[in-house]
N, C-alpha and C positions, 0 to 999 in steps of 0.2 A: 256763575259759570265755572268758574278757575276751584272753589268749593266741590263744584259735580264730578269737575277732573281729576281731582287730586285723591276725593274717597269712593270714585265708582264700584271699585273691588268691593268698599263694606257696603255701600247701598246696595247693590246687586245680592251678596249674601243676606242682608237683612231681607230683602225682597224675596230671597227664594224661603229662608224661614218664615217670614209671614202666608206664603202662599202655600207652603209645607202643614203649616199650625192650620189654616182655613180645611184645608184638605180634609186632615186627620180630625178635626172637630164635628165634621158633617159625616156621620153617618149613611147618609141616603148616596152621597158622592162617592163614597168607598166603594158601595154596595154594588151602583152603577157602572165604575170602573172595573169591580170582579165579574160582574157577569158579563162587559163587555169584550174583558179578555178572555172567558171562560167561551164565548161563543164563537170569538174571530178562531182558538184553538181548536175549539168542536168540528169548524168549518174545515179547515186544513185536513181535519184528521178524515171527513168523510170524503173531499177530495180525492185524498190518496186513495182510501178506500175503491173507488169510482174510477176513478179517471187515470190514477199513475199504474204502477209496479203492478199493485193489487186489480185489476180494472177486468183482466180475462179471467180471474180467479171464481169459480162461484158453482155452485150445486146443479143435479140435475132436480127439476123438481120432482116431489113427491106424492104420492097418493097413502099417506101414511095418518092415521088416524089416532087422535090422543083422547086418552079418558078426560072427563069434567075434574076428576078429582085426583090431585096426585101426593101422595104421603111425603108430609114436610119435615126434615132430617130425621131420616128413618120410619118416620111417624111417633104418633104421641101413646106411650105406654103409663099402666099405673096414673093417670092423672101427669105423669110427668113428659114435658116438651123439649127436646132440640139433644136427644140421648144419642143419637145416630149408634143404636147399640144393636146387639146380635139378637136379643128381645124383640126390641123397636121391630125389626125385619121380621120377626119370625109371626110377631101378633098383625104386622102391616098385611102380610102375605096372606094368615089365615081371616080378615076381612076381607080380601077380595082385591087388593090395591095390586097392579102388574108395573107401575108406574113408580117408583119410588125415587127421591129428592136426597141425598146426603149432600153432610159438609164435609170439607177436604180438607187438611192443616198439612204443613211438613214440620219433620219433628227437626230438631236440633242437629239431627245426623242425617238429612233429608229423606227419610223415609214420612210416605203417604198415612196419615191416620183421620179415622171419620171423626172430625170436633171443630163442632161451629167456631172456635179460639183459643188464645194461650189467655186469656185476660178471664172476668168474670165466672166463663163457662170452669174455670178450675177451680173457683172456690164453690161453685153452683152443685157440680156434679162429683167435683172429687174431694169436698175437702182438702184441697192443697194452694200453698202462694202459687200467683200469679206466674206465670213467665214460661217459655219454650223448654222441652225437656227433649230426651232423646227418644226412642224408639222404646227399648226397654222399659225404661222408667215410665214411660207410659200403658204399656201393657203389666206392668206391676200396680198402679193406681187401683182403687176400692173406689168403682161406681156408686153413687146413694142408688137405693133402692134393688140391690145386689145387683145391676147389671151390668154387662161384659162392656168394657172397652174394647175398640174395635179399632184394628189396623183397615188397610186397601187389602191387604190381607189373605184377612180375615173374611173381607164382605166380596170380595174374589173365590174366594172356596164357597160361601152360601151360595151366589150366584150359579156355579158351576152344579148346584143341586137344585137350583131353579130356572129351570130355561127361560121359561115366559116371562121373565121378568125385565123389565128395563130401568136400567139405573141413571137418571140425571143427577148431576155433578153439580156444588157449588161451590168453588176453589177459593180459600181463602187466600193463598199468596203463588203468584208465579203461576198465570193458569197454561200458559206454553209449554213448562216446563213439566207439570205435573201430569198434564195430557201426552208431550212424549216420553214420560218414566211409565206410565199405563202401557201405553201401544207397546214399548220394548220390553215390558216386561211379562201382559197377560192379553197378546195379540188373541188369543181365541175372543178374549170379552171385548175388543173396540166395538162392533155392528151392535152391539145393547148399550153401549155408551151414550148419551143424550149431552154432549156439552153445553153449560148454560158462557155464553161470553158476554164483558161487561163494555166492551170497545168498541167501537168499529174496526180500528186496526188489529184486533185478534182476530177477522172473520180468515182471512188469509190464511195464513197458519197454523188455525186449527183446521179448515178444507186440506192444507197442503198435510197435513199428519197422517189423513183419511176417514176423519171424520165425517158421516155422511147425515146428519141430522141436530140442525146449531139451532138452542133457542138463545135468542137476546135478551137479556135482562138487565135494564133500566137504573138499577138500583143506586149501582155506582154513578154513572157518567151522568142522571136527569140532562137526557140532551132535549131540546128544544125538539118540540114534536115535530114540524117539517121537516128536521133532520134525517128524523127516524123514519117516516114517511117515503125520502128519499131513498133511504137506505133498506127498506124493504122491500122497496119497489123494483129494486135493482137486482138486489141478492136471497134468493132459495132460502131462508129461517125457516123454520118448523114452529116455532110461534113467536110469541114477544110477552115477558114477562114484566112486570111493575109493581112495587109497593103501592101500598092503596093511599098513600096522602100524594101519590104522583097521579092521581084518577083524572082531578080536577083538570090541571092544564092539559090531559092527553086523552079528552075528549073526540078532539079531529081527526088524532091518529088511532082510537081503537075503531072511528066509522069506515077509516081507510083502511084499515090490517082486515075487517070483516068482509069490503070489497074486494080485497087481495084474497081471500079467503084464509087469511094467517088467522090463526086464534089467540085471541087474547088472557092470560091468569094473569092474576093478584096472589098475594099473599099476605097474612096468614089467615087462612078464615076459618072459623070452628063453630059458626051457627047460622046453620038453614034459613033463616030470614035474611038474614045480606047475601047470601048466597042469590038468593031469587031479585033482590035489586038490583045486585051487580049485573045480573043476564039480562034483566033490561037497559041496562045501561051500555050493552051491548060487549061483554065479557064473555067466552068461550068457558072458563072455567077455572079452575080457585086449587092454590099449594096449602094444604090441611094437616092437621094434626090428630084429628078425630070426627071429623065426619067419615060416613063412608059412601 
């Protein structure tokens, strides 16, 4: 006993390192633990959503109608994918597509430019190192396949020579921030704006911008589909997007989005035979590259 008194302090650290070693050894208890706390946060975050600040915040509904097929960043030109270029737009528009999907970046000097990233997509598309440039040095870049890189701009003047067109947004960083440098900068184009949000806590603030048509997309947050369920149940979306290895577990919520009458896409899909299984599988419709 007088032994247990005298070294409790290092038995007790040996105890927390052995139970620290058991911990980090298991795998499946890691695993367990991240999505345990990934779902107590999920919960809180729909909470608020619902119930606090956010809770009268929320859409009129709509009787607003979306195509099957909507052109995936910019659409696919030349055989080539994810150009979000003035091309991309111009061959999207002459198929037939009113629906068009861009990516959003901010450059180095916070200005808006259409590119899925600063990472691979620069050695993909421009032959250049990796990393955030400015605004300039961006509009100086040599597209492969000679096509235009393209500012908000830029794809703000096309717009303005195509009315029917509706532009959904996929914001790589700061989507609050980059939805109100739009609104303040080219108020005529918010009503063709289509915000895609990855949160629940963005629904707020992008309605509060005046945003009047939010679709949710899945991609980021994979929240447990009850969630989701909840949370469209509640709040006015215009559909609800998901990548397709997220099909599997949000089985329950695309039967429920179709009772809600929300419609459900996938993305990326570029051949008419998954096309037709996913609409059994009870999908609304599909973010494309080259179907039409």
């Amino acid at each position: 006993m007088n032994y247990l008194k005298e070294n409790y302090i290092k038995i007790l650290v040996l105890g927390l390192f052995l139970i620290t070693g058991l911990f980090l050894g298991n795998e499946n208890l890691i695993k367990k633990t991240r999505d345990l706390k990934k779902g107590l946060f999920d919960k809180i975050e729909l909470v608020y959503a619902l119930n606090w600040s956010a809770k009268d915040i929320n859409l009129t509904k709509q009787n607003f109608i979306l195509p099957k097929f909507i052109a995936h960043a910019g659409g696919g030109i030349n055989d080539m994918k994810y150009t979000n270029s003035l091309e991309a737009l111009d061959n999207s528009y002459q198929n037939g597509f009113k629906f068009i999907e861009m990516d959003l970046s901010l450059t180095s000097d916070e200005e808006i430019v259409m590119l899925h990233g600063w990472e691979s997509e620069m050695e993909g598309l421009f032959n250049e190192n990796k990393g955030i440039r400015s605004l300039a040095e961006f509009k100086n870049f040599k597209m492969v396949g000679n096509l235009t890189p393209t500012s908000f701009a830029d794809t703000a003047n096309w717009l303005s020579h195509h009315l029917d067109i509706y532009l959904i947004t996929d914001i790589k960083e700061d989507v609050i921030f980059t939805l109100e440098k739009i609104k303040k900068e080219y108020p005529e184009l918010q009503n063709r704006i289509i915000p895609q949000i990855y949160f629940f806590k963005e629904y707020a603030p992008v309605v509060e911008l005046g945003y009047d048509k939010i679709i949710l997309m899945l991609y980021y947050a994979n929240y447990h589909p009850n969630l989701v369920i909840d949370f469209i149940n509640a709040k006015n979306i215009l559909a609800v997007s998901m990548p397709t290895n997220q099909i599997l577990q949000n089985k329950d919520l695309i039967t429920r989005a179709q009772e809600l009458e929300i419609p459900v896409f996938t993305h990326t899909i570029n051949d008419e035979a998954e096309v037709k299984k996913l609409e059994n599988l009870g999908f609304y419709g599909v973010f494309t590259d080259f179907l039409k």
